[in-house]
N, C-alpha and C positions, 0 to 999 in steps of 0.2 A: 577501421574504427566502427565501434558499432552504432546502429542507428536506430534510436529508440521508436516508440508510437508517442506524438503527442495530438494534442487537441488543440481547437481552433479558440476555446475557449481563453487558455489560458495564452495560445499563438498573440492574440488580441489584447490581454493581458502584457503582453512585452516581454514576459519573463522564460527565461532558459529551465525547461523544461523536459524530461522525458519517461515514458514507461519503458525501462527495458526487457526485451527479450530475452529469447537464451540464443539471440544469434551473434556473432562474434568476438566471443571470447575461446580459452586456449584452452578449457578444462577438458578431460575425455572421458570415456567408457559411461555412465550413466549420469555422471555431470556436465557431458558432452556440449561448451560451451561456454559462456558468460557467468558461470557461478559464480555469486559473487555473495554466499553464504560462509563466515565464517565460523559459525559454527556447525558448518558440516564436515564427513570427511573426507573430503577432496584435499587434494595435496595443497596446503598453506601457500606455496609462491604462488601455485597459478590463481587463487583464488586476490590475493592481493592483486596481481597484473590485472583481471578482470574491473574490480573494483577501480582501480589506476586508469583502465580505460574508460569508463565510465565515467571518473573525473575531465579526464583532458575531453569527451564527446561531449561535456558542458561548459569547457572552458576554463577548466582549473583544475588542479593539483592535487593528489590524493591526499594530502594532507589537509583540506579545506572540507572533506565529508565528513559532515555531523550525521552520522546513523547513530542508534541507540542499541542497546543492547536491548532487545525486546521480551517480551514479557505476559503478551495479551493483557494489558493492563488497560485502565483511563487514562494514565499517564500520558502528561505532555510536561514538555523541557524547554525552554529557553536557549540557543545555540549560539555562544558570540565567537566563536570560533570554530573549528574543525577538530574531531575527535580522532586523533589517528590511535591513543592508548586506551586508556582508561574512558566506557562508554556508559554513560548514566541508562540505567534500567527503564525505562520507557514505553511508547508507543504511539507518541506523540511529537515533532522536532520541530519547533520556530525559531525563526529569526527573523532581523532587523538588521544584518548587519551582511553589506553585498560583497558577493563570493565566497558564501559561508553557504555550501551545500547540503541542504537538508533533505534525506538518504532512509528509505525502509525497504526493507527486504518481505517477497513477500512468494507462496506458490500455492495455489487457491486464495489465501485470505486477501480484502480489498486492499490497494492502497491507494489512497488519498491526498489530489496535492491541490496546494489553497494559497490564493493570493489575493492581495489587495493593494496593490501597487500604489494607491494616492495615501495611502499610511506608510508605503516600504516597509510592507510584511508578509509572508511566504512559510509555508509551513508544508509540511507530509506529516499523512498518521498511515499506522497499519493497523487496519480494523478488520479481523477476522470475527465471528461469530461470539466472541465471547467479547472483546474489546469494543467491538459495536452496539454488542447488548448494554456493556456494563458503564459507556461512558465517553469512550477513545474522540469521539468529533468532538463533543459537546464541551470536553477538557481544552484539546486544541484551537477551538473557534475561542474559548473566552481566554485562551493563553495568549491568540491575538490581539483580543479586547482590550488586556493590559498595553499594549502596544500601537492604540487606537487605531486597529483597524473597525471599522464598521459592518456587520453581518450583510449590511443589504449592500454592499461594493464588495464583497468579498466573490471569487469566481472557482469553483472547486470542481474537479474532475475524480471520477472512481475509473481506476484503469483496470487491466488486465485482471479477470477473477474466478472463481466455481459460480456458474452461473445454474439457473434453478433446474436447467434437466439433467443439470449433471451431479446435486446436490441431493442427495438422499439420507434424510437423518429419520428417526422415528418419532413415538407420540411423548415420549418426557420431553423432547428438547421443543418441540411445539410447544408444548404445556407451559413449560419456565417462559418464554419468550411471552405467551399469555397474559401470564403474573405478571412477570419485569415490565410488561412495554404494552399493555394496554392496547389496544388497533393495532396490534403487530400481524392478525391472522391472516390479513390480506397477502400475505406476503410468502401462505403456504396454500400448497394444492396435495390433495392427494398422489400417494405413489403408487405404482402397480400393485400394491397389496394395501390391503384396509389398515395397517399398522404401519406405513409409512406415509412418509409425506415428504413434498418435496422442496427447499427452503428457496427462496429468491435474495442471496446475499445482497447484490449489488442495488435489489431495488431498495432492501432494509435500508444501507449505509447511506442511499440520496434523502430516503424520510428521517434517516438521525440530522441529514444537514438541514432539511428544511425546517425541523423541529430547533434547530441551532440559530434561526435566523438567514440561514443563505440560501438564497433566491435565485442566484446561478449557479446550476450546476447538473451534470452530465456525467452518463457511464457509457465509455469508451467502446461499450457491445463486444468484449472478447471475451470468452469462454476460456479457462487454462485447461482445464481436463482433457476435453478429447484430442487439441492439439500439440502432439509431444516434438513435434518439429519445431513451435515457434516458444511453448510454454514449458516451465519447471510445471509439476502438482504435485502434492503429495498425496492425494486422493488418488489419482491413477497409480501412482507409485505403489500404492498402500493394496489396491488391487490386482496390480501385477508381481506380487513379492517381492518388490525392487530392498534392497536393507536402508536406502536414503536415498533424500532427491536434494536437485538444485536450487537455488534462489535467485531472483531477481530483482535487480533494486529498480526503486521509482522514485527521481530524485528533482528538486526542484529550486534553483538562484535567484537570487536581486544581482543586476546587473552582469 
């Protein structure tokens, strides 16, 4: 069974929990492991088994994973069940309702899981650079809100991501970030060359939660790039000519 990274945050929290890896699952050759992307092109069964395992390592059934079909959107969803067919377009997954796994896939971009256990509300977003710009917390913290959790009891974790030395973008996407997000500059540095710079995802995605109201919250300190032993990227991928990479889910229960 494989065995995810979680935090003491959300350990504390009471709630079943994990980031996973690419360690134990069945896929091979460049998906070598836990994939559990389906829409990559890894062979569909083992991709399902991965997924399956992932379920039962939180205690439930693959039929009880609300992942979304993602999007890089604001999008957040409501989950009262588990989506095994038809996945609403997303990037956001709450629920209220225990043993209803809420499931993002993710290899560089953040994924984010949030609780508030004295409401019985639990949610994951995938917030890569464009969903963290455009919205993706701020959507699923007030899709909580609907469900009366409270920002300042709420406990959020950023796991597994491209961390800023490994994150190399140039001066447009500085600039948009600029415009969009106001104080966002803290959050670049210079790159080896005067026309780069280097982005700090996971610190962005803690300032979109603080700016959301939550007051606890914490990144898990994993880099996915440089490590292909524990991590999917698509960034490393993208610079080794790999044709596709793997995914990993980060999933999160009530009860």
């Amino acid at each position: 069974m494989p065995i995810p990274i979680t935090h003491p945050l959300l350990d504390r929290a009471g709630v079943r929990h994990g980031f996973f890896t690419r360690e134990g699952g069945v896929s091979t050759g460049i998906y070598e492991g836990l994939n559990c992307g389906m829409g990559s092109s890894d062979d569909a069964d083992k991709v399902r088994e991965n997924r399956a395992r992932v379920a039962r390592a939180l205690g439930g059934q693959p039929d009880d994973l609300a992942g979304p079909y993602q999007i890089h959107s604001a999008e957040a969803v409501l989950a009262e069940s588990g989506w095994p067919d038809d996945r609403p377009r997303a990037d956001g997954v709450v629920t209220t309702t225990p043993g209803v796994i809420c499931g993002v896939l993710t290899a560089d971009c953040a994924p984010v899981l949030l609780a508030d256990t004295v409401a019985g509300v639990v949610a994951a977003a995938h917030a890569g650079w464009k969903g963290a710009l455009g919205g993706v917390i701020q959507s699923t913290v007030d899709l909580m809100k609907t469900a009366d959790a409270d920002p300042a009891r709420i406990v959020a974790v950023v796991g597994p991501c491209i961390a800023q030395d490994s994150y190399e973008v140039d001066e447009a996407f500085e600039r948009r970030f600029l415009v969009e997000a106001p104080g966002s500059g803290r959050f670049f540095r210079l790159g080896v060359r005067e026309d780069r710079r280097m982005f700090d995802l996971p610190g962005f995605v803690l300032w979109r939660l603080e700016q959301a109201g939550v007051e606890q919250a914490a990144w898990t300190g994993h880099d996915t790039r440089p490590d292909a032993a524990r991590f999917y990227s698509n960034r490393r991928a993208f610079l080794n000519g790999e044709p596709d990479f793997g995914r990993m889910m980060s999933a999160i229960r009530l009860g």
